[in-house]
C-alpha positions as CSV (number, residue, x, y, z in Angstrom):
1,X,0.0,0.0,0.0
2,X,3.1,2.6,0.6
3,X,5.5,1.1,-2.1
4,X,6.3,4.6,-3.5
5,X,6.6,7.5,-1.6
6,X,7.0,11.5,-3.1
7,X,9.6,13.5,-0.6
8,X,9.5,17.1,-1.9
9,X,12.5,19.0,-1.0
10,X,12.8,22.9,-0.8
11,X,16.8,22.3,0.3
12,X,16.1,24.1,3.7
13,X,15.6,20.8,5.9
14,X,18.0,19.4,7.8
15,X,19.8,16.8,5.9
16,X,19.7,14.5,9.5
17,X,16.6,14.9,9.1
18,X,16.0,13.5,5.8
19,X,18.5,10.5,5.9
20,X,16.9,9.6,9.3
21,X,13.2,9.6,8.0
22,X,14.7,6.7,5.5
23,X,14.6,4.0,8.4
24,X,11.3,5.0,8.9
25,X,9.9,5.0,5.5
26,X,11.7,1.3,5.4
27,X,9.3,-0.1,8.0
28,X,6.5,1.2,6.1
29,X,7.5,-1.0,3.5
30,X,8.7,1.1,0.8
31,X,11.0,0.6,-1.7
32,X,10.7,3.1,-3.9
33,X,11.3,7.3,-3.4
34,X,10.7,9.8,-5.8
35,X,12.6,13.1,-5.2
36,X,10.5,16.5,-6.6
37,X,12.5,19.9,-6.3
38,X,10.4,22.8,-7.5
39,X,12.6,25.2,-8.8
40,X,12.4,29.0,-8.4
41,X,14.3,31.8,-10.8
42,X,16.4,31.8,-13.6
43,X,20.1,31.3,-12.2
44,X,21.5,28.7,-14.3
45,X,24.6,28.4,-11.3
46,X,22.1,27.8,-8.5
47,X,20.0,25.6,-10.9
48,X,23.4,23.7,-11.3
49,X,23.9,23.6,-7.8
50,X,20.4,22.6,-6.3
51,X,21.0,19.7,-8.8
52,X,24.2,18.3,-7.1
53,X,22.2,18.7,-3.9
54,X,19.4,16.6,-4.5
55,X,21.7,13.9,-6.5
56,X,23.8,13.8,-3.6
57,X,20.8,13.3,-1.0
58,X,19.6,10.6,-4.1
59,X,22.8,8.7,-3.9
60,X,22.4,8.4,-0.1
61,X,18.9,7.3,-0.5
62,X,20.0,4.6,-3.1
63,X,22.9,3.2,-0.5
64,X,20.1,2.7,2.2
65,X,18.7,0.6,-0.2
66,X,15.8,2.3,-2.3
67,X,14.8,2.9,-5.8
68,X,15.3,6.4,-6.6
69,X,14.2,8.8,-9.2
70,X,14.7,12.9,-8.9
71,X,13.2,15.6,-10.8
72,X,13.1,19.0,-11.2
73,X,9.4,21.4,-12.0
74,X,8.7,24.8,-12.3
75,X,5.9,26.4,-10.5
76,X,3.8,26.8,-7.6
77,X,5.1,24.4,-5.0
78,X,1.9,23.1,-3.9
79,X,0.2,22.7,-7.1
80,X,3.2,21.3,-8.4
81,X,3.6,18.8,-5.7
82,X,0.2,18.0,-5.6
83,X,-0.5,16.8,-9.5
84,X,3.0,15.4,-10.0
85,X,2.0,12.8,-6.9
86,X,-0.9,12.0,-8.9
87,X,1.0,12.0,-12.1
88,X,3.5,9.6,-11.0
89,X,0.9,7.7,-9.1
90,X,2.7,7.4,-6.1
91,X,1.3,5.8,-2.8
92,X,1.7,8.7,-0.6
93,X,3.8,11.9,0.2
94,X,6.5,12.2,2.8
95,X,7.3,15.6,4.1
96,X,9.9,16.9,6.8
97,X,8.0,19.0,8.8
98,X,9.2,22.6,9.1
99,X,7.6,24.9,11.6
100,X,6.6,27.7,11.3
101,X,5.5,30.5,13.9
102,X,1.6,31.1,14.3
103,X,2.2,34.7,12.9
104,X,4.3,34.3,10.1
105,X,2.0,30.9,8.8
106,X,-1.2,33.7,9.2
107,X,0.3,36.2,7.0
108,X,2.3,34.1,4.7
109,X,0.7,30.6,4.4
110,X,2.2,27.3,5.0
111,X,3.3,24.7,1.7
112,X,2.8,22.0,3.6
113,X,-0.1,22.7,4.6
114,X,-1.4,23.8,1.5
115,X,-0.3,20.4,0.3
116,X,-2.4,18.5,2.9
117,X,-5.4,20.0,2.2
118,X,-5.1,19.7,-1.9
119,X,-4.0,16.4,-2.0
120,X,-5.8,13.2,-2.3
121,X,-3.5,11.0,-1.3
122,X,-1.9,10.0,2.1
123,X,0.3,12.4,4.0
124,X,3.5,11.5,6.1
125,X,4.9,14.3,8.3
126,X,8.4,13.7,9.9
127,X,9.0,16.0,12.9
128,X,11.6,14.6,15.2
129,X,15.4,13.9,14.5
130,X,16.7,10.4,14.8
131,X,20.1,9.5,15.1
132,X,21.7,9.2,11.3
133,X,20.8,5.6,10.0
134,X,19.4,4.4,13.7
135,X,17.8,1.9,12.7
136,X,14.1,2.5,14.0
137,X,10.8,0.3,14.3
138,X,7.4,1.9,14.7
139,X,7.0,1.4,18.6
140,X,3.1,3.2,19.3
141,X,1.0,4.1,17.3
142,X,-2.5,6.5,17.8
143,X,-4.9,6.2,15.8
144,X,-7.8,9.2,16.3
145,X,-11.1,8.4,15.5
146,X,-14.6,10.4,14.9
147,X,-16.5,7.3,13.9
148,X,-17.9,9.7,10.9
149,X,-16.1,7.7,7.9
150,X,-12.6,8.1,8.0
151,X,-12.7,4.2,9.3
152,X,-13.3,2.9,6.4
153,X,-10.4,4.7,4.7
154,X,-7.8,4.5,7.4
155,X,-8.0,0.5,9.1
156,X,-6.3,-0.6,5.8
157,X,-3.4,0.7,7.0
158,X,-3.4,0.1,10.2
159,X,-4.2,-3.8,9.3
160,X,-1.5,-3.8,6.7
161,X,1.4,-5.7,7.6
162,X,4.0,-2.8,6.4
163,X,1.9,-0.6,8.9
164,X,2.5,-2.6,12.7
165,X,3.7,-1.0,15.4
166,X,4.3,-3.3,19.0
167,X,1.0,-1.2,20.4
168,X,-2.0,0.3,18.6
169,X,-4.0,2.9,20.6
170,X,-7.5,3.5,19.5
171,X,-8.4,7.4,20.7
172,X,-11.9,8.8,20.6
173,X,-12.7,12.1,22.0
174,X,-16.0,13.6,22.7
175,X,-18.3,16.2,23.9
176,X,-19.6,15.3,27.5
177,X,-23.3,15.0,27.5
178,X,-25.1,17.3,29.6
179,X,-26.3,14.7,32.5
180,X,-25.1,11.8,34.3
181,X,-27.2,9.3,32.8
182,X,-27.0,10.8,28.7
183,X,-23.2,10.8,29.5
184,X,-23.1,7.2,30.8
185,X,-25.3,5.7,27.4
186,X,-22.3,8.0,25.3
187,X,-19.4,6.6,26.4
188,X,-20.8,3.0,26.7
189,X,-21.6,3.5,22.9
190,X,-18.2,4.7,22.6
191,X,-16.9,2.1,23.8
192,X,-18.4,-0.5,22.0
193,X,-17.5,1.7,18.8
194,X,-14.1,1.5,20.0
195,X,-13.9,-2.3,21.0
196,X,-15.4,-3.3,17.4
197,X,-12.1,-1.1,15.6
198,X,-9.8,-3.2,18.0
199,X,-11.1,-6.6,17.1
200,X,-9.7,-6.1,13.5
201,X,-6.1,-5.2,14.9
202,X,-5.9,-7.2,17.8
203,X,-3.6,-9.9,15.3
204,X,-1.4,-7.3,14.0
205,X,-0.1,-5.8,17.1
206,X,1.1,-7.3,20.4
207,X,-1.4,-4.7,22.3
208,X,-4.2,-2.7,21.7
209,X,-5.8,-0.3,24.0
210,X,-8.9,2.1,23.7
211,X,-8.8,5.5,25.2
212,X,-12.4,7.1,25.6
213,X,-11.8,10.7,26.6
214,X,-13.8,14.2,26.5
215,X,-12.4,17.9,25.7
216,X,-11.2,19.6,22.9
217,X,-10.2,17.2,20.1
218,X,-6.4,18.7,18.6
219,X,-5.4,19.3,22.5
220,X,-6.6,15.6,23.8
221,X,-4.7,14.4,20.4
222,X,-1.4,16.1,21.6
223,X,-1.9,15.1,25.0
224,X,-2.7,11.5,24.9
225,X,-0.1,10.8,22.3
226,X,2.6,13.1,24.4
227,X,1.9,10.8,28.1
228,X,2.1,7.6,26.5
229,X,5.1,8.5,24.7
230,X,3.6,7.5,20.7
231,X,6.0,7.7,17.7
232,X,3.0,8.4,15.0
233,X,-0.6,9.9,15.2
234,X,-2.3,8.5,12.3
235,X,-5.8,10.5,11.5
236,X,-8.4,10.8,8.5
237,X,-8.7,13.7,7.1
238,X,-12.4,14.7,6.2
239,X,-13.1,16.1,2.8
240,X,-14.9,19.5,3.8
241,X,-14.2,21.6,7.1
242,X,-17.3,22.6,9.0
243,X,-17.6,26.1,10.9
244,X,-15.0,26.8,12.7
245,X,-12.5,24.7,10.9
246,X,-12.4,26.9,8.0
247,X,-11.2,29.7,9.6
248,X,-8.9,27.7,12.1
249,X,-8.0,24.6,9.9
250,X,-9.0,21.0,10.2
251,X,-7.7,18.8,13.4
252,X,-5.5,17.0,10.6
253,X,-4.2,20.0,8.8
254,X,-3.3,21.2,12.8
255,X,-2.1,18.5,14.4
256,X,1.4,19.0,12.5
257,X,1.8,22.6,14.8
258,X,1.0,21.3,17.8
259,X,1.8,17.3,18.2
260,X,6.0,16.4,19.0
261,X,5.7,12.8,17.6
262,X,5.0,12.3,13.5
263,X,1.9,11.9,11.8
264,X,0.1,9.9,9.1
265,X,-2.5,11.5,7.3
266,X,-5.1,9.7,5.5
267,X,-7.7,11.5,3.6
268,X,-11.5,10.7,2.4
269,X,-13.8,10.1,-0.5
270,X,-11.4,11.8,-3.5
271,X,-12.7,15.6,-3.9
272,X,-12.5,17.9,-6.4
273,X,-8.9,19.5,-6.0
274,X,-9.3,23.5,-5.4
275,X,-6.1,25.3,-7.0
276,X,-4.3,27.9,-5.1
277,X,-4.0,30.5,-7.2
């Protein structure tokens, strides 16, 4: 399911960064990496050198052990990056995460996540920094559900024997209801909801656990995933924000600002793309 994997690079991420995500992307079972640099102005010496760049980091790629291709577009970076994914028909895209201060992303806009929310296809954001060529297993994994749909897009993955992880938490976070006995009827149906995603992991990990929780959805995200020390948040991605989300963003396009650990984003029903203009 993630045999081939876009990694857009702007040249302004760490190169740690990038050779440690490789371990990663290994134990999601890929093999093969397609390297996109979208390239800006006419110098023909910085076009020459931005080409040695990503050769060399396509070299290093190669000797960890994948297949690798590199090329070079013109044009806006997200609308580029967007249809040359779908172009090359690749599985999903693989980002190093670069943050950005709440200001500056206001004014100015964040690729990335202008990518997320064009794209159609799966999303993998690398945040932390691993040791150079540690070799890394997916330890925990949290997966947050709303029980509105994503399901049905996202358990592939998590069943998908490229996709284990030693413990799967299943996360659900709700409103409380406004009395005892309303509340009570919620979270048992929660729970049940909960108990029937586990059943169809509970052979591809050694643990599984449910976490039924009220609050605010992105912080109780952060939170759970933060005390229980989880490597990747994996989330669906619904196709159209709803009141407040599109001024604020969707809990998928935010979780990348405020979560420490890495995230896998999986989105719905194909859409028709919106281009940034």
């Amino acid at each position: 399911m993630l045999d081939t994997a876009l990694l857009p690079l702007s040249l302004k991420e760490s190169r740690n960064k990038i050779f440690s995500m490789a371990n990663l992307l290994k134990n999601f079972g890929t093999t093969r990496i397609v390297l996109l640099h979208v390239l800006g102005g006419n110098n023909k010496r910085k076009k020459e050198r931005v080409r040695k760049q990503i050769e060399e980091i396509a070299n290093k790629y190669r000797e960890i052990g994948f297949q690798v291709e590199m090329f070079f577009k013109e044009g806006s970076v997200a609308n580029t990056v967007v249809n040359f994914a779908t172009e090359m028909e690749v599985n999903y895209i693989a980002l190093c995460w670069q943050k950005k201060w709440l200001i500056k992303r206001t004014l100015l806009g964040n690729i990335d996540a202008d990518m997320i929310r064009m794209t159609d296809l799966p999303v993998f954001i690398y945040k932390k920094d691993y040791y150079l060529f540690k070799n890394w297993d997916l330890n925990k994994v949290l997966y947050a559900t709303d029980f509105q749909g994503t399901d049905t897009k996202v358990m592939p993955y998590l069943k998908n024997k490229d996709f284990q992880a030693d413990t799967l938490y299943f996360l659900h976070v709700g409103s409380r209801a406004p009395d005892p006995d309303t509340e009570k009827k919620r979270r048992e149906k929660v729970d049940k909801q909960l108990q029937s995603l586990a059943e169809e992991c509970t052979q591809a990990y050694n643990r599984v656990e449910k976490l039924n929780v009220s609050g605010n959805v992105k912080n109780q995200i952060v939170r759970k995933a933060k005390s229980r020390g989880v490597d990747l948040i994996v989330v669906g991605k619904q196709d159209k924000a709803k009141g407040w989300d599109q001024l604020l963003g969707s809990t998928a396009e935010s979780l990348p600002h405020k979560a420490n650990c890495s995230i896998f984003i999986v989105p719905g029903m194909k859409t028709r793309r919106s281009v940034l203009v």
